[in-house]
PyMOL CGO cylinders between C-alpha atoms (Angstrom):
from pymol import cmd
from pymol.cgo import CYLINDER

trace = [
    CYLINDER, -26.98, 120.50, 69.58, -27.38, 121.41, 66.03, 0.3, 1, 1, 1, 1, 1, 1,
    CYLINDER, -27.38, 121.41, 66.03, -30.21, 120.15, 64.03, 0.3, 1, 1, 1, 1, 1, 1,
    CYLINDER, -30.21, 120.15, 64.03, -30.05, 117.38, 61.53, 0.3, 1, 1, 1, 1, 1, 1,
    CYLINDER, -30.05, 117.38, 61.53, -29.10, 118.55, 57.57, 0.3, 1, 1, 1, 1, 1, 1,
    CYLINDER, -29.10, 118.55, 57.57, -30.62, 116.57, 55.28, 0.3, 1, 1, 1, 1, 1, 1,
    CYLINDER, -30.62, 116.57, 55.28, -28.95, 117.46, 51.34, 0.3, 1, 1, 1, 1, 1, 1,
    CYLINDER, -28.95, 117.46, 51.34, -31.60, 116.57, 48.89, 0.3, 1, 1, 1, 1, 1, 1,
    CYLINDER, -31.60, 116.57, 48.89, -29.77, 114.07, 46.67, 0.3, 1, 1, 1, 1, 1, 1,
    CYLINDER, -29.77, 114.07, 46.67, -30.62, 115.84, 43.25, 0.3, 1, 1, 1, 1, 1, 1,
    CYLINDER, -30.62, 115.84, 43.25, -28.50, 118.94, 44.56, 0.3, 1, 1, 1, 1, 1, 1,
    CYLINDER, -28.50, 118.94, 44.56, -25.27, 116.60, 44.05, 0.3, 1, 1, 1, 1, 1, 1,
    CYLINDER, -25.27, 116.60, 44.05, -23.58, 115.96, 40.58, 0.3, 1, 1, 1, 1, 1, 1,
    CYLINDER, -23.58, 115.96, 40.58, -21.00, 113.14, 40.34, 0.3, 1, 1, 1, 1, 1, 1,
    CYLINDER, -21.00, 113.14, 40.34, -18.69, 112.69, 37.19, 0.3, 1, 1, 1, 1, 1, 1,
    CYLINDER, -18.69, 112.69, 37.19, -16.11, 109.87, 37.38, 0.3, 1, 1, 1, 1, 1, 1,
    CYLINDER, -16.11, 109.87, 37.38, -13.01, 109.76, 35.25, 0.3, 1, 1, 1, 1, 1, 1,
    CYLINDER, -13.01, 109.76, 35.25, -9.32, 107.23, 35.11, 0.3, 1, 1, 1, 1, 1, 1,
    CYLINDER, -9.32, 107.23, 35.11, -8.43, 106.63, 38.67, 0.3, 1, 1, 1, 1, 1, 1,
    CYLINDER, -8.43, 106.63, 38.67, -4.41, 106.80, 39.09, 0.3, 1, 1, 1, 1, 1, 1,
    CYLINDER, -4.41, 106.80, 39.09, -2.29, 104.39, 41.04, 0.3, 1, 1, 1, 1, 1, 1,
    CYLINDER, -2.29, 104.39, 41.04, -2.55, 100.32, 41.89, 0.3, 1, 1, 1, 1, 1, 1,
    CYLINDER, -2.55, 100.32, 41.89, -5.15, 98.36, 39.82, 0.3, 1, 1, 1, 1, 1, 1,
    CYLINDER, -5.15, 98.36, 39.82, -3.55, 96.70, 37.22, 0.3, 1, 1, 1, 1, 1, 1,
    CYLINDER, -3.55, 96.70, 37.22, -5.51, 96.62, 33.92, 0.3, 1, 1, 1, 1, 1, 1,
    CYLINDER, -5.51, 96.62, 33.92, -8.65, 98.19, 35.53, 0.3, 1, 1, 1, 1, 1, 1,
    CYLINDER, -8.65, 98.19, 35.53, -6.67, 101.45, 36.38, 0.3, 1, 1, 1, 1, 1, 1,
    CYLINDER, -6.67, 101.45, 36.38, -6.59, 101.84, 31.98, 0.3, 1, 1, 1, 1, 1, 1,
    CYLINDER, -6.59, 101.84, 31.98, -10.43, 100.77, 31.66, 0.3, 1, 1, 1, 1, 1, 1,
    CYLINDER, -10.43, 100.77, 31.66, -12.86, 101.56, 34.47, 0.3, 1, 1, 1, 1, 1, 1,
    CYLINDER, -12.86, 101.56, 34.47, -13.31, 105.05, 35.61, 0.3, 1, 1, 1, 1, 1, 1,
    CYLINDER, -13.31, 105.05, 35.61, -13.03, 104.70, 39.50, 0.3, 1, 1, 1, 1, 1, 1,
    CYLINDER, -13.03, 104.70, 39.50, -12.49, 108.43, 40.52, 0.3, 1, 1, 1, 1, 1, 1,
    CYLINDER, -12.49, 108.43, 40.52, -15.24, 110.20, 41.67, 0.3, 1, 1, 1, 1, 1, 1,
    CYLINDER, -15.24, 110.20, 41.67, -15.47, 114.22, 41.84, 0.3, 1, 1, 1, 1, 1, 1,
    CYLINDER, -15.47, 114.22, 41.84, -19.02, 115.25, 44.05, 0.3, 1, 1, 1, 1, 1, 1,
    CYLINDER, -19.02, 115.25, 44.05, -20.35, 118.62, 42.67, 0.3, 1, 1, 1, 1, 1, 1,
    CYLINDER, -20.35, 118.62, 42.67, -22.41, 120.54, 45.09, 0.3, 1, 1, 1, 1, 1, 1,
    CYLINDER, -22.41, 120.54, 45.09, -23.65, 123.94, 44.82, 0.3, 1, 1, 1, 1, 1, 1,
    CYLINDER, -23.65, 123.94, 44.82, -23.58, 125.53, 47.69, 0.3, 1, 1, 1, 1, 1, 1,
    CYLINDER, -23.58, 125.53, 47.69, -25.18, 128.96, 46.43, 0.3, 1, 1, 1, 1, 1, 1,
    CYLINDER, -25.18, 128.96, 46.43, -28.38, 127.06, 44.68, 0.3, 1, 1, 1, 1, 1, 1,
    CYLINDER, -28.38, 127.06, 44.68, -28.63, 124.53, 47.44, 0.3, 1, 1, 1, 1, 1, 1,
    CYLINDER, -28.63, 124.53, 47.44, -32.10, 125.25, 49.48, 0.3, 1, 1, 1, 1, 1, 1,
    CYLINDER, -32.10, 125.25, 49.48, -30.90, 122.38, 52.14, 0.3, 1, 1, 1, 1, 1, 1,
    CYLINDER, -30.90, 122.38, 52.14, -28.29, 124.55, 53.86, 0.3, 1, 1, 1, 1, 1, 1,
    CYLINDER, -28.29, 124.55, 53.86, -29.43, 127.50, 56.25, 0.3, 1, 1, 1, 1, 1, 1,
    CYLINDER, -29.43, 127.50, 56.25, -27.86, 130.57, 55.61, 0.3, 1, 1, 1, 1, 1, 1,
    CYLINDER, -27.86, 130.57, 55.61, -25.74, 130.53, 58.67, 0.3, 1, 1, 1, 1, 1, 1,
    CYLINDER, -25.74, 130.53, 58.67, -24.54, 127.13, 57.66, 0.3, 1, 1, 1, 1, 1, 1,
    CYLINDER, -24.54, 127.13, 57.66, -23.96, 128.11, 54.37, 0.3, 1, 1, 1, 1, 1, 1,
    CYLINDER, -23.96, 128.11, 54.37, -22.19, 130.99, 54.86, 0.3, 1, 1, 1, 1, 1, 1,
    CYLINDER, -22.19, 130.99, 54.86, -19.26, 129.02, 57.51, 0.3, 1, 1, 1, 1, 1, 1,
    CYLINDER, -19.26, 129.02, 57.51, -19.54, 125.98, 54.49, 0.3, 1, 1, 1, 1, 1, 1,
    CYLINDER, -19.54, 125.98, 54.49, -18.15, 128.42, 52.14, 0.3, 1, 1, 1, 1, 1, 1,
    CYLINDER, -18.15, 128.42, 52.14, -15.38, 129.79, 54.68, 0.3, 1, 1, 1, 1, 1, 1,
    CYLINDER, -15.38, 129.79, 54.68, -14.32, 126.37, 55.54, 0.3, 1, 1, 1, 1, 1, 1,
    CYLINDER, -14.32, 126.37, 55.54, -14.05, 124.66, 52.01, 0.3, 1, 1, 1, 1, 1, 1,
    CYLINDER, -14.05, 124.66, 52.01, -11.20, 127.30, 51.09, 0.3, 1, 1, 1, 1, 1, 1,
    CYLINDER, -11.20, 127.30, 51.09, -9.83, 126.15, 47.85, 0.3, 1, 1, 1, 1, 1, 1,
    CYLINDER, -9.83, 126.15, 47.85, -12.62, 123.38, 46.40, 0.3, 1, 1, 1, 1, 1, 1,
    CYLINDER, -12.62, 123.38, 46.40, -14.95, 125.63, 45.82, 0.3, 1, 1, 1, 1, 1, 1,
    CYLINDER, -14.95, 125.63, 45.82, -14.56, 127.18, 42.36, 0.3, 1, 1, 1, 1, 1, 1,
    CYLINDER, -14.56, 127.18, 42.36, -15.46, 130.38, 40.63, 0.3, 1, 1, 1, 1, 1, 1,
    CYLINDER, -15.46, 130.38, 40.63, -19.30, 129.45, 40.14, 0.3, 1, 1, 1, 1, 1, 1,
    CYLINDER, -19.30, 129.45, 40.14, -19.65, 128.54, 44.18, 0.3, 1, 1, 1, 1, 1, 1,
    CYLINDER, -19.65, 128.54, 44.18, -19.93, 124.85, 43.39, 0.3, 1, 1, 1, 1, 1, 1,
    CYLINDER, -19.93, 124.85, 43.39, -18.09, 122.89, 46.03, 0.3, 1, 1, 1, 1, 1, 1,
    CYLINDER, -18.09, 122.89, 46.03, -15.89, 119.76, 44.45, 0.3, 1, 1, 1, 1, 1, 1,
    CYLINDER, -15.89, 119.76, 44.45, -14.71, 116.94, 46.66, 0.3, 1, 1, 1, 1, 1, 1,
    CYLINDER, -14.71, 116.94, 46.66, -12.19, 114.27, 44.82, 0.3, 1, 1, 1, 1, 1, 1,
    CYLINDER, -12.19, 114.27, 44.82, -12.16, 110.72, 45.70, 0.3, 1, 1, 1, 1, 1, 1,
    CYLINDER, -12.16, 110.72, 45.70, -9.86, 107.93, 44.26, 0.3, 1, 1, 1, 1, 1, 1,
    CYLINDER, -9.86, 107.93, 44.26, -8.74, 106.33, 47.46, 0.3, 1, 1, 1, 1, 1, 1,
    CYLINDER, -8.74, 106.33, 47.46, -10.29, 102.71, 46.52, 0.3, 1, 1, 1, 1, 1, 1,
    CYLINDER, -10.29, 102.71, 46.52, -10.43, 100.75, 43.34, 0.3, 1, 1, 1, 1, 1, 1,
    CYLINDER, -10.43, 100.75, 43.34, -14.31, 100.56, 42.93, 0.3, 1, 1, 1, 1, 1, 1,
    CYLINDER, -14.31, 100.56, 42.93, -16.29, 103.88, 42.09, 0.3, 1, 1, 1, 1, 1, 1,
    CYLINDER, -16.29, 103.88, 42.09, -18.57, 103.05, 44.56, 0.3, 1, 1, 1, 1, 1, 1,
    CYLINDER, -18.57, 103.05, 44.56, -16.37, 103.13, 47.45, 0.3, 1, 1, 1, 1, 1, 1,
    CYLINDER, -16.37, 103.13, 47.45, -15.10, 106.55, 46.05, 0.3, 1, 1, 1, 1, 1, 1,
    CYLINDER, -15.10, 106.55, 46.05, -18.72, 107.73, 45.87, 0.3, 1, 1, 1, 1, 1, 1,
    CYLINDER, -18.72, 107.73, 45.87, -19.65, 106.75, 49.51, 0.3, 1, 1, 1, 1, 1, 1,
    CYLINDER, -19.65, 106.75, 49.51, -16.14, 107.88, 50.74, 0.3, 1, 1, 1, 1, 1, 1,
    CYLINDER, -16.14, 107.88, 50.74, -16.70, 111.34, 48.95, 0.3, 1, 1, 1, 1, 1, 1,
    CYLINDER, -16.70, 111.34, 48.95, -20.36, 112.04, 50.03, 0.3, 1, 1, 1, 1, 1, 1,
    CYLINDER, -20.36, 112.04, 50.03, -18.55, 110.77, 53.67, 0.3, 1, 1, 1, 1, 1, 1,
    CYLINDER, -18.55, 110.77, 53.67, -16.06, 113.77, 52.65, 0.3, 1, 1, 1, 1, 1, 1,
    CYLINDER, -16.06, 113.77, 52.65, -19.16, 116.48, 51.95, 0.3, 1, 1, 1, 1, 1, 1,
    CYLINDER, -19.16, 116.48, 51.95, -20.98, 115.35, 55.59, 0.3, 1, 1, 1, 1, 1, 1,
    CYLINDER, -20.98, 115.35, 55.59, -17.85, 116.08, 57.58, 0.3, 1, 1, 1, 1, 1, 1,
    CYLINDER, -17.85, 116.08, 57.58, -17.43, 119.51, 55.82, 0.3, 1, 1, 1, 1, 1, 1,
    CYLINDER, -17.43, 119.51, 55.82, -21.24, 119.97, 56.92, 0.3, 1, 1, 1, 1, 1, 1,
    CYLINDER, -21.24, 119.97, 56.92, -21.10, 118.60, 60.26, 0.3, 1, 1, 1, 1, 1, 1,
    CYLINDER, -21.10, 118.60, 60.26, -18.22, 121.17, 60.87, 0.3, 1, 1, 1, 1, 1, 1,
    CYLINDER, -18.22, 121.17, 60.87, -20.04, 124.04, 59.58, 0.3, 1, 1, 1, 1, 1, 1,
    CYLINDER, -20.04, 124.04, 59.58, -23.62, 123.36, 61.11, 0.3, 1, 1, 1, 1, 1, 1,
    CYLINDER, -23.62, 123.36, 61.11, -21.47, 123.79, 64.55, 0.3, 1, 1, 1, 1, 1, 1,
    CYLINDER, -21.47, 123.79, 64.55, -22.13, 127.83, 65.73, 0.3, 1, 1, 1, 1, 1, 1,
    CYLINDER, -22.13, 127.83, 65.73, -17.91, 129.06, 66.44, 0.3, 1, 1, 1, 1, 1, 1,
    CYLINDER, -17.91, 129.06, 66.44, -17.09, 129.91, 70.08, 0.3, 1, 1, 1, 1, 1, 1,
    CYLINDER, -17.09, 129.91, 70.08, -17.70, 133.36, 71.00, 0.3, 1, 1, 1, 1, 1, 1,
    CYLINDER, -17.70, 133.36, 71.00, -14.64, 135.22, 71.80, 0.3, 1, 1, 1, 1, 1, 1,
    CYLINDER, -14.64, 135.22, 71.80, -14.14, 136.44, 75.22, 0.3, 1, 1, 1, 1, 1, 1,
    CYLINDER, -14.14, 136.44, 75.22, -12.17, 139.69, 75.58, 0.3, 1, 1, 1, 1, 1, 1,
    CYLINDER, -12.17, 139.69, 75.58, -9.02, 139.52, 78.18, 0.3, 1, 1, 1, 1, 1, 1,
    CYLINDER, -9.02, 139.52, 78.18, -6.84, 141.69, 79.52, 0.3, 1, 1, 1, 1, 1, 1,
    CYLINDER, -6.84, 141.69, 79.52, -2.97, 141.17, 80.33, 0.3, 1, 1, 1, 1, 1, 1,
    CYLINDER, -2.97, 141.17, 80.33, -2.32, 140.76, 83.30, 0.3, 1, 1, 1, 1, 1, 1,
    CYLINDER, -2.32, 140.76, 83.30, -0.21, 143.77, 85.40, 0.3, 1, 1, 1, 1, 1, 1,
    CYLINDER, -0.21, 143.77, 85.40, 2.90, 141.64, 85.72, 0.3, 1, 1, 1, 1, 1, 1,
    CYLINDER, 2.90, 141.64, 85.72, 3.20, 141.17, 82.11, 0.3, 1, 1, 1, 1, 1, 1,
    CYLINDER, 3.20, 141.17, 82.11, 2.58, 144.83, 81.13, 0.3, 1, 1, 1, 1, 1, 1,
    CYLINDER, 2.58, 144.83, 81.13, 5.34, 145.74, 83.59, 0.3, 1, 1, 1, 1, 1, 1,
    CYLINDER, 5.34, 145.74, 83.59, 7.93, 143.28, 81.83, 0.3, 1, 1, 1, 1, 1, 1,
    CYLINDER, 7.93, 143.28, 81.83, 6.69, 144.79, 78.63, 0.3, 1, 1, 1, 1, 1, 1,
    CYLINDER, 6.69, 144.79, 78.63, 7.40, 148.56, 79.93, 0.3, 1, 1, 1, 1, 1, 1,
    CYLINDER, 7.40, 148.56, 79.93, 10.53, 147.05, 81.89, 0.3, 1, 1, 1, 1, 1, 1,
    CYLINDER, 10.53, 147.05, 81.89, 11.85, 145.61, 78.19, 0.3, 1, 1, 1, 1, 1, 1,
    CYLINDER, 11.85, 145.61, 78.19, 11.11, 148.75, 76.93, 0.3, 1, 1, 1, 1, 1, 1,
    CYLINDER, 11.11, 148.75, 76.93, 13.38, 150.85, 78.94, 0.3, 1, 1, 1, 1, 1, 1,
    CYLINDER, 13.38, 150.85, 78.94, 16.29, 148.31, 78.71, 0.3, 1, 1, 1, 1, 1, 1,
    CYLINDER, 16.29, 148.31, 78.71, 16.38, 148.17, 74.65, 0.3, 1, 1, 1, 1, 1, 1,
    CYLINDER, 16.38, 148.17, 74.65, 15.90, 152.38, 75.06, 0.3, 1, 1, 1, 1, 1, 1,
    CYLINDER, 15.90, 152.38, 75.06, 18.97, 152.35, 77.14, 0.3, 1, 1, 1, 1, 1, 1,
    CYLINDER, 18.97, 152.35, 77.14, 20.62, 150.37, 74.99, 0.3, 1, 1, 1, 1, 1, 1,
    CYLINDER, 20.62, 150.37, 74.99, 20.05, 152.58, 72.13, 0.3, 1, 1, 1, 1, 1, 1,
    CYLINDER, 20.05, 152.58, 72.13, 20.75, 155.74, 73.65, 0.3, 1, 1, 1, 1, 1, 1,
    CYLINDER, 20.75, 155.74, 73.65, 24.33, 154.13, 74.09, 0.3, 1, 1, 1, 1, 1, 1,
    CYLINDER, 24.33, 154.13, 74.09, 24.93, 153.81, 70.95, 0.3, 1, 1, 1, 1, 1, 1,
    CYLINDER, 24.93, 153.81, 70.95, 25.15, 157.20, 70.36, 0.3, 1, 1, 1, 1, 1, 1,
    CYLINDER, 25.15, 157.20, 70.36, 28.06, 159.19, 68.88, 0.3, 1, 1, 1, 1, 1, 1,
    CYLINDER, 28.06, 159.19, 68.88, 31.44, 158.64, 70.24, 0.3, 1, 1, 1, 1, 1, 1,
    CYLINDER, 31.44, 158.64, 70.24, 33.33, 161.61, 71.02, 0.3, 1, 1, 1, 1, 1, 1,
    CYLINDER, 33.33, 161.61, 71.02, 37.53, 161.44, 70.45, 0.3, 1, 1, 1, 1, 1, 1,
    CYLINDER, 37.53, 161.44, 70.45, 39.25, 162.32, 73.44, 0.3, 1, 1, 1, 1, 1, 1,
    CYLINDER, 39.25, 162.32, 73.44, 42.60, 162.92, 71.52, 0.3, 1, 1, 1, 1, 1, 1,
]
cmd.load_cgo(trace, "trace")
């Protein structure tokens, strides 16, 4: 069972800007959409292990200083967006606190190297008869 991560709230940065979609004159006015900003390299929450799979796993929303950004704008109240993107950022940590499997090597089985080597010596066949053809005449 991994061990409670607790992100020291002054390691996130929110900025908030025009929300798109449904909202009628609030969409032009209030600024509902919420983008979290959390450094992942600076941050002295995260273990290293933790840190390292975080960075794996966010592919594409981390940028090219290592800061992690998570977009919200799914409700109309930048609130909601705040809570729902901070929900977003726990998720992403709950799945990298978790150690990965540890592979287990197999073998194939003897029946399916035999079809391999049996496949084999069918497609050689095969090619061997389409060798030259030699005229007759």
């Amino acid at each position: 069972m991994p061990s409670i991560i607790k992100i020291d709230p002054k390691e996130l940065r929110f900025e908030f800007s025009r929300s798109g979609g449904p909202g009628g004159q609030n969409v032009n006015k209030v600024e509902t959409s919420v983008q979290l900003i959390f450094d992942i390299a600076g941050s002295t929450s995260l273990p290293g292990p933790v840190r390292q799979r975080l960075i794996r796993i966010s592919g594409r929303r981390i940028n090219k200083d290592g800061c992690l950004i998570i977009s919200s704008q799914r409700y109309r109240s930048q609130l909601k967006n705040k809570q729902d993107a901070i929900d977003k950022l726990k998720a992403l940590i709950a799945r990298a606190s978790e150690p990965p499997k540890p592979r287990k090597k197999t073998t194939h089985t003897k029946a399916s190297r035999e079809k391999r080597l049996a496949e084999k010596k069918l497609m050689a066949v095969k090619k061997k008869l389409r060798g030259r053809v030699i005229d007759s005449d």
